[in-house]
N, C-alpha and C positions, 0 to 999 in steps of 0.2 A: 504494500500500500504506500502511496509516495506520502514524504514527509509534508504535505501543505495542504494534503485535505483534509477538510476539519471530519472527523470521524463520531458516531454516536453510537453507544451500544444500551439497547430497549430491551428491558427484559423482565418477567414476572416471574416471579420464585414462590410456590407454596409454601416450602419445608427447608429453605437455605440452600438446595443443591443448584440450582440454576443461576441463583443471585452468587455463588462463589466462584461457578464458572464466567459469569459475565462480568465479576470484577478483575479476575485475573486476564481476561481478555479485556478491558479497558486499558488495565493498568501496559500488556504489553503492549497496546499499540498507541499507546497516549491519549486514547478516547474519553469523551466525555461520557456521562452515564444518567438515563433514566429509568424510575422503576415504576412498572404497570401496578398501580393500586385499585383491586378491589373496593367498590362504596361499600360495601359488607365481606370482608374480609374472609376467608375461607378457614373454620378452625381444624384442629385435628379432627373430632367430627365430622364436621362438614365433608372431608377428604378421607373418610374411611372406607374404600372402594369393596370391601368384602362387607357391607352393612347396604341394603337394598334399599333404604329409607336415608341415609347419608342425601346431604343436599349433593353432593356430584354428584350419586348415581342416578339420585331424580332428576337431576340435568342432563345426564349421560342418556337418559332413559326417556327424554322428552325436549327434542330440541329445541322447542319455543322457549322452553327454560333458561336457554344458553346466550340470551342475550344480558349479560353482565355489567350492570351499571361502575363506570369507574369514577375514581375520585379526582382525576384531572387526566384529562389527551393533549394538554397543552403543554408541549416541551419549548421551555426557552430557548432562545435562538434556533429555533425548527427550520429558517429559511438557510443559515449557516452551512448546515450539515450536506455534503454531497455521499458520503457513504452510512447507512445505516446498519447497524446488526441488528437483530430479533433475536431474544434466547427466550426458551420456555420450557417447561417438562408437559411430555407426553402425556395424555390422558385416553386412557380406549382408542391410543395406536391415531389420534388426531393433536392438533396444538393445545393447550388449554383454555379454554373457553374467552377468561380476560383477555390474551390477546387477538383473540378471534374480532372483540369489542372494539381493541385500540385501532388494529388494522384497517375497519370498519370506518372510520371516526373521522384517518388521517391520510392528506393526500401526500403522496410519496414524491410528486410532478417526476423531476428527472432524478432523481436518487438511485444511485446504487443500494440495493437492499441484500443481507443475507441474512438468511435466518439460520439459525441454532440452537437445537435440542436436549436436554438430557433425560436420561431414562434408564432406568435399572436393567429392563428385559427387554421391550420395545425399544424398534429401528426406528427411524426418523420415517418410513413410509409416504406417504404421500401429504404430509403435513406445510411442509415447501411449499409447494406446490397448489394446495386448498387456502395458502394465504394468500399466495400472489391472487389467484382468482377472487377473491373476497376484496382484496385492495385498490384503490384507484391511484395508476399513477407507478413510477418506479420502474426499474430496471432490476428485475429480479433476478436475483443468482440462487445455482444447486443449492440445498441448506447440506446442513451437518450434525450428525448426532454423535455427543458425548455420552459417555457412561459418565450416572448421574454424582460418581467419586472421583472424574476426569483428574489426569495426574496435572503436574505442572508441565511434564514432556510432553504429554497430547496437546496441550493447550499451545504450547511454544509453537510445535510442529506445525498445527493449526495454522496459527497466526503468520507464521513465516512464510506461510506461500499468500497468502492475500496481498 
């Protein structure tokens, strides 16, 4: 990535694994950083995906449900930014619902965008690929799935080819 574009990495973390991978991918590429908030917050509850009654799986289980109020899509200096990253963990082999919201919200214009995954057991699948089409706007690239305990080596690796 050339040193003079200003760089943004967007990312929604349930449980810490995502927001660790997309601080250590800020920090190596000098990017700025914003995080997708929930207006109601997702608890361990909420995110108990072996509980049928868990508000995700009532989401999982009823798409009208998955429209996600957040609590700000307005990133400062949004016009700045010419490359964006996306990071989010998998939910039922799709993005997680918040940023399905943000994606929704915000226009990409010419932005380079990649999104970025982690996930225990789940591939990144067609998750890329179902944001670009939900998004207006942007120049979409492949995404990338971490394992959701990404070392510092995968992450370097990562970053060193962008």
């Amino acid at each position: 990535m050339e040193s003079n574009r200003k760089t943004l990495v967007v990312y929604y973390s349930a449980q810490g694994h995502t927001k660790e991978v997309a601080t250590k991918i800020a920090n190596n590429l000098g990017a700025d950083i914003f995080e997708i908030e929930p207006a109601q917050i997702y608890s361990e509850e909420d995110l108990d995906w072996t509980d049928a009654n868990s508000r995700a799986s009532r989401e999982n289980g009823d798409e009208s449900l998955r429209d996600v109020e957040l609590k700000n899509v307005v990133v400062p200096n949004w016009d700045e930014y010419e490359t964006v990253l996306i990071g989010y963990p998998i939910w039922w082999g799709v993005s997680a619902w918040p940023v399905d919201s943000f994606v929704k919200q915000v226009d990409f214009g010419n932005k380079t965008v990649i999104p970025f995954c982690t996930s225990h057991t789940s591939g990144l699948g067609t998750s890329d690929e179902d944001l670009k089409n939900k998004a207006t706007g942007g120049n979409w690239q492949a995404g990338h799935r971490f394992f959701q305990a990404a070392s510092d080596a995968d992450i370097e690796a990562w970053t060193s080819k962008l």
